[in-house]
C-alpha positions as CSV (number, residue, x, y, z in Angstrom):
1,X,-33.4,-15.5,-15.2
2,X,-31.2,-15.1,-12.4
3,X,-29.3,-11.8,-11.7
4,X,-26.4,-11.9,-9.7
5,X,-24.1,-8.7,-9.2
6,X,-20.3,-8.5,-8.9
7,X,-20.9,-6.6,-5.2
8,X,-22.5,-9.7,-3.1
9,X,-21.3,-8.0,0.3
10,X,-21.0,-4.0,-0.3
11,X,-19.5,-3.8,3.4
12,X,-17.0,-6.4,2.6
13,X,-15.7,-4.7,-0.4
14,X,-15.6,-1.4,1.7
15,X,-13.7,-2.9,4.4
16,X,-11.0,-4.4,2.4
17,X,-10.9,-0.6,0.4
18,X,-9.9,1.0,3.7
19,X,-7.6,-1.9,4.6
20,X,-5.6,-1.5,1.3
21,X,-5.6,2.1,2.5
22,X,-4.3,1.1,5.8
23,X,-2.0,-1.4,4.4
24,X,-0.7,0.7,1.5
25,X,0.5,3.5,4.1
26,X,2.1,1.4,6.1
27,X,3.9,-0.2,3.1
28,X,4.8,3.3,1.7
29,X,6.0,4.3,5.1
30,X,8.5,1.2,5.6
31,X,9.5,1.9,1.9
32,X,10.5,4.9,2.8
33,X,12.8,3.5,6.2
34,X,14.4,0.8,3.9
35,X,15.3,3.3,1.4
36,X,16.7,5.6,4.3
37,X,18.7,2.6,5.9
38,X,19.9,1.8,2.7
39,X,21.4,5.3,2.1
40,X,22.0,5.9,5.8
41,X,24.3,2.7,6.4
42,X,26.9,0.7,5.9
43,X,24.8,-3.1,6.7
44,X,22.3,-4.0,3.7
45,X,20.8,-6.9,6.1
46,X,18.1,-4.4,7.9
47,X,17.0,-3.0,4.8
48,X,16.7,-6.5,2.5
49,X,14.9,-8.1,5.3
50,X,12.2,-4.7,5.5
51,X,12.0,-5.2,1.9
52,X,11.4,-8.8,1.8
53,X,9.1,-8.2,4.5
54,X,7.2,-5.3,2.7
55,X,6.7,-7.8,-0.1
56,X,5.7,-10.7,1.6
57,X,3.1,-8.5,3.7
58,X,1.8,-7.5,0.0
59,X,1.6,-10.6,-0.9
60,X,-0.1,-11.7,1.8
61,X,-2.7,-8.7,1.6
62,X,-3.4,-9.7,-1.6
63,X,-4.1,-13.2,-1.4
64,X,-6.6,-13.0,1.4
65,X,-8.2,-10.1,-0.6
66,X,-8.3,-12.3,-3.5
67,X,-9.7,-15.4,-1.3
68,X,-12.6,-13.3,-0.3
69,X,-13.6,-12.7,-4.1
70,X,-13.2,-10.0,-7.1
71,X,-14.6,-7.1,-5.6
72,X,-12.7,-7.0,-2.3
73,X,-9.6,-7.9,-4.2
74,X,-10.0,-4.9,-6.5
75,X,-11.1,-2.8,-4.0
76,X,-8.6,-3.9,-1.4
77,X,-5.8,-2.9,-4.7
78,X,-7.5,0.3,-5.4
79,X,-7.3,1.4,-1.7
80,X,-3.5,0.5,-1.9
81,X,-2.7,2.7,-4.9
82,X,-4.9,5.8,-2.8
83,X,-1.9,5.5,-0.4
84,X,0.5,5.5,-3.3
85,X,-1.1,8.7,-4.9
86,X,-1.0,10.0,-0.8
87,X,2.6,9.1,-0.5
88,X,3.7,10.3,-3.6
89,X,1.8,13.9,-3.3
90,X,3.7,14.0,0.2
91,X,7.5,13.3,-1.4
92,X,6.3,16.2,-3.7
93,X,4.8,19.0,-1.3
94,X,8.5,17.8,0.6
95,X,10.0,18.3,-2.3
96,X,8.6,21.5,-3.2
97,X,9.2,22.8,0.6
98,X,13.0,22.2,-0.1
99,X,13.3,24.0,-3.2
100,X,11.4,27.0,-3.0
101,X,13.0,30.2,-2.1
102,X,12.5,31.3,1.0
């Protein structure tokens, strides 16, 4: 019988964990500037084209990921939503900062 495991290149699947990392604070960030432009000004141009931009990176991210195989696709996804729980822990100690009493 022939065993075969799901992890077939361990430093692949790291790799593509701290790229999703990489990648997801970098989308979080410009997510951030497109929502600022958008309040900020008058022109909705700059921030549609960071948006569409934002998602066609993502995309893009994710479809190499998924070329390389299941484990560096999950991992590469899992490494993303780290940066989400970063970037959302950050708009919350922000938060917090602003509405404590001082």
């Amino acid at each position: 019988m022939i065993r075969t495991s799901l992890i077939t290149h361990p430093e692949l699947t790291l790799l593509t964990a701290f790229a999703g990392l990489m990648f997801g604070l970098a989308y979080f960030a410009a997510l951030k500037r497109s929502v600022t432009l958008l309040v900020r000004s008058d022109s909705w141009l700059g921030p549609v084209a960071l948006t569409l931009g934002r998602a066609g990176a993502a995309v893009g991210f994710l479809l190499i990921a998924a070329k390389l195989g299941a484990a560096p696709l999950l991992s590469g996804f899992a490494g993303f939503l780290v940066a989400r729980a970063l970037a959302l822990r950050a708009k919350r100690r922000a938060a917090d900062a602003i509405l404590a009493p001082h």
